[in-house]
ZAPA-492621 format. One record per residue (C-alpha): residue number from 0; x negated, y, z negated. Coordinates in steps of 0.02 Angstrom, whole numbers, plus 50000, padded with zeros to 5 digits. Each point is the difference from the previous one (the first is absolute). Example, Ala and Ser with C-alpha at 12.3 -4.5 7.8 and 13.67 -1.06 7.14 Angstrom:
2
R   n     x     y     z
R   0 49385 49775 49610
R   1 49931 50172 50033
***
This chain:
325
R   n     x     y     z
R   0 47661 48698 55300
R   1 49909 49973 49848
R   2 50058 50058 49843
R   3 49916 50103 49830
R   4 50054 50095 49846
R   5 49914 50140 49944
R   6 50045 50056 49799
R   7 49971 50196 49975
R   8 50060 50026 50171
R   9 50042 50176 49985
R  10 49818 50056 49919
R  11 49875 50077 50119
R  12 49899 49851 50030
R  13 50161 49882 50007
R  14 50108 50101 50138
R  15 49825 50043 50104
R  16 49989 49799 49978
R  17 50188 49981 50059
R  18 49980 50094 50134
R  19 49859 49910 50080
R  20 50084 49835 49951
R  21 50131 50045 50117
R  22 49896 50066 50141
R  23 49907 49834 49993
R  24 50171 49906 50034
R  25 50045 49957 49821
R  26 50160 49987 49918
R  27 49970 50074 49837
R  28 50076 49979 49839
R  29 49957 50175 49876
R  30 50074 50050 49810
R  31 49975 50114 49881
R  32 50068 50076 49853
R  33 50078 50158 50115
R  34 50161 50012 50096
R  35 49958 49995 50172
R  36 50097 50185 50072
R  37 49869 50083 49848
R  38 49842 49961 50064
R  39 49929 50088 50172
R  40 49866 49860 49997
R  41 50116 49891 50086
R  42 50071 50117 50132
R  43 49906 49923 50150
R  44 50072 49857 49980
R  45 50146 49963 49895
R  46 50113 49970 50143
R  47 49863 49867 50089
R  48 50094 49831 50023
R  49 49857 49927 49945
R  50 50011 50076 49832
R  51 50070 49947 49848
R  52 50008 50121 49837
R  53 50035 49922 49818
R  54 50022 50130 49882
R  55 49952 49916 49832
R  56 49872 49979 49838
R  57 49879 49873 50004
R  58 50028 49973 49837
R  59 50174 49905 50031
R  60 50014 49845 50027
R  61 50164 50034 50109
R  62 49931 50134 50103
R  63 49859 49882 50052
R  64 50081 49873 50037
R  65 50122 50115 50119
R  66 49852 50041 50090
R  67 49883 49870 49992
R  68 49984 49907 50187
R  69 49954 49815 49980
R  70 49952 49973 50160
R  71 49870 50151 50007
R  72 49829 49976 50050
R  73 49923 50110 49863
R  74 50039 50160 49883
R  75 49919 50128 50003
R  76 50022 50063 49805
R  77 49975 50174 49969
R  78 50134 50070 49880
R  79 49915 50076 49838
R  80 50008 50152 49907
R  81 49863 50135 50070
R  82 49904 50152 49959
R  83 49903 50032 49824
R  84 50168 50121 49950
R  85 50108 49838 50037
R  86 49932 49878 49907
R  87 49929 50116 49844
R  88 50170 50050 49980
R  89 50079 49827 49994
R  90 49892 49853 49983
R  91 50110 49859 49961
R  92 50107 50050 50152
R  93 49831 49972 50100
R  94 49968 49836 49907
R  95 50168 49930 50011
R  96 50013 50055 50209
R  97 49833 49936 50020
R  98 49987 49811 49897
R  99 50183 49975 49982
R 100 50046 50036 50193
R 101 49834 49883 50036
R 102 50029 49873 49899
R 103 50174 49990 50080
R 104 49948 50002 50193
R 105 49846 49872 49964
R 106 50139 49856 49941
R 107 50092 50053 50151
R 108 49867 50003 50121
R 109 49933 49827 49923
R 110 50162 49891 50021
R 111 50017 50054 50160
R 112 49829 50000 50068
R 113 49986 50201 50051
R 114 49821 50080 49994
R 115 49975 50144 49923
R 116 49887 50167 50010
R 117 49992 50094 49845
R 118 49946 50178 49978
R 119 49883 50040 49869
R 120 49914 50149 49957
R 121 49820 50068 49995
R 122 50071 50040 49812
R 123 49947 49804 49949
R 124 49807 50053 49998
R 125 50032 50123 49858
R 126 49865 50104 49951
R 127 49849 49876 50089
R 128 49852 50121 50028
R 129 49923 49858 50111
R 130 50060 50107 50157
R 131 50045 49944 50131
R 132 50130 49859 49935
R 133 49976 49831 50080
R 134 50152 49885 49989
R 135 49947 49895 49856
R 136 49945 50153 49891
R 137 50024 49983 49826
R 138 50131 50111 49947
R 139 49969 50148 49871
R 140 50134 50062 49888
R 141 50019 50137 49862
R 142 50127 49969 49855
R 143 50198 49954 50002
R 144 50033 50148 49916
R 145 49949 50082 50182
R 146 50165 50006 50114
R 147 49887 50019 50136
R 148 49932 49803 49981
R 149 50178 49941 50022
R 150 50025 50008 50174
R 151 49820 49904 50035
R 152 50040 49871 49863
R 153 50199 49966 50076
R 154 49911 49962 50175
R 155 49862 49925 49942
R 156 50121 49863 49905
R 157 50091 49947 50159
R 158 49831 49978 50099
R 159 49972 49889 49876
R 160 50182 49909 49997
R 161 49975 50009 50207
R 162 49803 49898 49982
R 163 50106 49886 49859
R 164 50127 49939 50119
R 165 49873 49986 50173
R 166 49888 49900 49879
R 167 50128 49890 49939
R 168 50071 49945 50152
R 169 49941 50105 50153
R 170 50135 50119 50024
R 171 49951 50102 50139
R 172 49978 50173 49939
R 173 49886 50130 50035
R 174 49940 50189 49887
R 175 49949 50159 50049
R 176 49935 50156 49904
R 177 50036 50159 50049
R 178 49905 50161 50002
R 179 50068 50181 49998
R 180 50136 49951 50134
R 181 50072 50174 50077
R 182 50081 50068 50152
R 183 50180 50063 50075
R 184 50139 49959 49884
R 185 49894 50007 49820
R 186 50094 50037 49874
R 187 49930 50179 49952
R 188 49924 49929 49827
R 189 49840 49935 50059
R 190 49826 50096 50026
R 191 50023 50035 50197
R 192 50187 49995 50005
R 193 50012 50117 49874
R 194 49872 50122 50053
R 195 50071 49997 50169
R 196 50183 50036 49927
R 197 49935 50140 49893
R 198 49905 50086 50133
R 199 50124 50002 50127
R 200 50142 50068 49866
R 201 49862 50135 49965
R 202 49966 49928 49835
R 203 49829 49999 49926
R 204 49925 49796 50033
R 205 49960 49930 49816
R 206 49813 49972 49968
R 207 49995 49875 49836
R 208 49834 50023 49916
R 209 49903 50093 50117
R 210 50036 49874 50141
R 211 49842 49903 50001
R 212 50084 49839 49965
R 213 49943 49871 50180
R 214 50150 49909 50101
R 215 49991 49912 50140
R 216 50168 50030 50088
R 217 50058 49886 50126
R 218 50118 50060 50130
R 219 50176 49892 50000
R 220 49988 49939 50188
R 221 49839 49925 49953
R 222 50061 49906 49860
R 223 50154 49958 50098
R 224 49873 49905 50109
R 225 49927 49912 49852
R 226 50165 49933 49912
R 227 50049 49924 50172
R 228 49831 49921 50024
R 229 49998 49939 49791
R 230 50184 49923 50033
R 231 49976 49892 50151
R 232 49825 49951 50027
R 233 49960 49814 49922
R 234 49825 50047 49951
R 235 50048 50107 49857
R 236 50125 49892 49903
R 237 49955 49990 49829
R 238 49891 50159 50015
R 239 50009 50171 49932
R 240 49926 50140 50135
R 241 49959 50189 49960
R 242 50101 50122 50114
R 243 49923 50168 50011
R 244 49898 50133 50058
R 245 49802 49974 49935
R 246 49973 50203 50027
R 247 50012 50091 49839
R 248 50079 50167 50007
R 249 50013 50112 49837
R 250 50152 50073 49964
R 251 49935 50171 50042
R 252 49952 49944 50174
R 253 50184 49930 50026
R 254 50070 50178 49942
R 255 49889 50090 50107
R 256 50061 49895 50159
R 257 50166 50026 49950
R 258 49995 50178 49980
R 259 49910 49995 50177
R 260 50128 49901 50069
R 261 50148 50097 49933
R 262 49919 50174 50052
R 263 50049 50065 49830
R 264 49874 50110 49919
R 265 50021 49940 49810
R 266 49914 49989 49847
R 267 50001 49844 49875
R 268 50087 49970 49855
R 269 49881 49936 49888
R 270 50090 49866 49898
R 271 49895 49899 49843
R 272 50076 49833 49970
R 273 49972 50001 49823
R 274 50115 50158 49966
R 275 50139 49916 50104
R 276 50000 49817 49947
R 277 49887 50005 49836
R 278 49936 49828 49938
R 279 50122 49879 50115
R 280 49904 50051 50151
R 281 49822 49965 50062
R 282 49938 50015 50171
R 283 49875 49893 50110
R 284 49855 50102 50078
R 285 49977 49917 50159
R 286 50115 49847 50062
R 287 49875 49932 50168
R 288 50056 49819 50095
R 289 49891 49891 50069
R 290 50105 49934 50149
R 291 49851 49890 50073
R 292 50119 49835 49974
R 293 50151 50097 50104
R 294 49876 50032 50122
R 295 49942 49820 50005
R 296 50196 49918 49956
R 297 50091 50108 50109
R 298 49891 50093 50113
R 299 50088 50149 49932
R 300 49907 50192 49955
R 301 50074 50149 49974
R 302 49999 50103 50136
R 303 50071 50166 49971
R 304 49905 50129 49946
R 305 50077 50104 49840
R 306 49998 50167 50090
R 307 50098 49927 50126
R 308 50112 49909 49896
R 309 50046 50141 49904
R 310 50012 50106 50164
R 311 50131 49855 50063
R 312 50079 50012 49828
R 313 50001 50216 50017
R 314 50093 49983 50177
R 315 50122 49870 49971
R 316 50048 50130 49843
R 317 50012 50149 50118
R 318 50108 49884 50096
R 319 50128 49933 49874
R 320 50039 50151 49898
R 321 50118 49908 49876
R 322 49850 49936 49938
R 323 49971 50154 49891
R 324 50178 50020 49953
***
């Protein structure tokens, strides 16, 4: 039985990644920050033999080292602080998580030979109006005094300690960007999530500046498929691959599926950015992936459609009720 580690285990993408992991016939190796009995995330399979919890902070050295599995084949390194509130709110706890907790696992990973997949962010390409972003985009950023640039510029650093290293002396490791990730299990703070949470507690869905901001969500079994295929195929060592779903949506289309979805006859709540954040806060427009080089890498496109992600998203809801608790 082969065995992995997966940092950020109890996040969305990180327990949907678990999960597979296991069903693949993995023994897998999670932490994260959170006690194991808080999270639901977890619940399907906490008790699998094959599954090992860590609670701990990447940012110490002693919890790493408690978890960290020499003989792994890779890591699959997802633990971060998310979501625009998040990381506006506290940016050196982003930066610390995200270099510091890096930093740490690349020495570890290097001395004893263990590849590793990083997860980036769609956040790296700033505010590049040369849509839609190629992999070696150049990256456009507004000023430091913007919290918002923090999160893009903390990533964007350890893609570049990652390339360091593999340049150096060929580490195996491997990068993928992300793009509007969503599905069952979100924490309700994100666009779809949130609307979906809102709507179903018959709250009025948030519509930030008239809601004609472009995403291109990407359903989470789809990127599932994608982090597997990044972590173990040869071909893409040393590479950094787009994950995510080339269809833009505005955010007004996403509310109207929702409220579709939901059957809940509600009206907006029109929300402007600049009255609730002021000056630390600027928004992107449109955010569009090219994911040609996925396509061609890992023979991997998206394949779910966002009205029937979100429709997957709505019924797993209706089905797990201590969701909207």
């Amino acid at each position: 039985m082969n065995k992995v580690m997966v940092t950020g285990v109890a996040g969305l993408i990180g327990s949907h990644l678990a999960e597979r992991l296991l069903e693949e016939g993995y023994e897998v190796h999670g932490t994260d920050i959170v006690d194991l009995g808080s999270t639901n995330n977890l619940l399907n399979i906490k008790n699998n033999s094959n599954f090992k919890y860590y609670q701990g902070d990447v940012r110490s050295k002693e919890d790493l080292e408690k978890f960290f599995q020499h003989d792994s084949d890779v890591i699959y390194h997802l633990a971060s602080v998310v979501g625009v509130n998040r990381y506006m709110e506290d940016p050196l706890s982003l930066i610390d998580i995200s270099v510091i907790g890096t930093k740490a696992l690349i020495e570890l990973c290097q001395v004893n030979q263990v590849r590793m997949l990083f997860t980036s962010t769609s956040e790296v390409y700033g505010r590049n109006t040369e849509i839609p972003w190629n992999e070696d985009e150049d990256r456009v950023l507004g000023p430091t005094n913007v919290d918002r640039w923090c999160y893009s510029t903390a990533k964007a650093l350890c893609e570049h300690m990652l390339f360091g290293v593999h340049h150096n002396n060929g580490w195996p490791m491997s990068i993928i960007r992300f793009f509007n990730v969503y599905g069952p299990r979100q924490n309700p703070i994100y666009v779809v999530s949130k609307s979906i949470y809102s709507a179903m507690k018959g709250l009025q869905p948030e519509l930030y500046d008239g809601g004609k901001q472009t995403r291109c969500f990407t359903y989470i079994g789809d990127v599932v498929d994608g982090i597997i295929l990044s972590a173990t195929k040869e071909n893409v060592l040393g590479q950094v691959i787009n994950l995510g779903n080339p269809i833009e949506k505005s955010m007004k289309e996403v509310m109207d599926i929702v409220i579709r979805e939901t059957s809940f006859e509600l009206s907006y709540l029109n929300v402007e950015t600049q009255n609730k954040y002021g000056k630390v806060y600027e928004d992107i427009p449109r955010r569009v992936p090219n994911v040609d080089k996925a396509k061609e890498l890992l023979g991997w496109t998206p394949k779910t459609t966002v009205e029937e992600g979100i429709k997957r998203t709505v019924d797993w809801v209706k089905k797990n009720p201590w969701y909207l608790d």
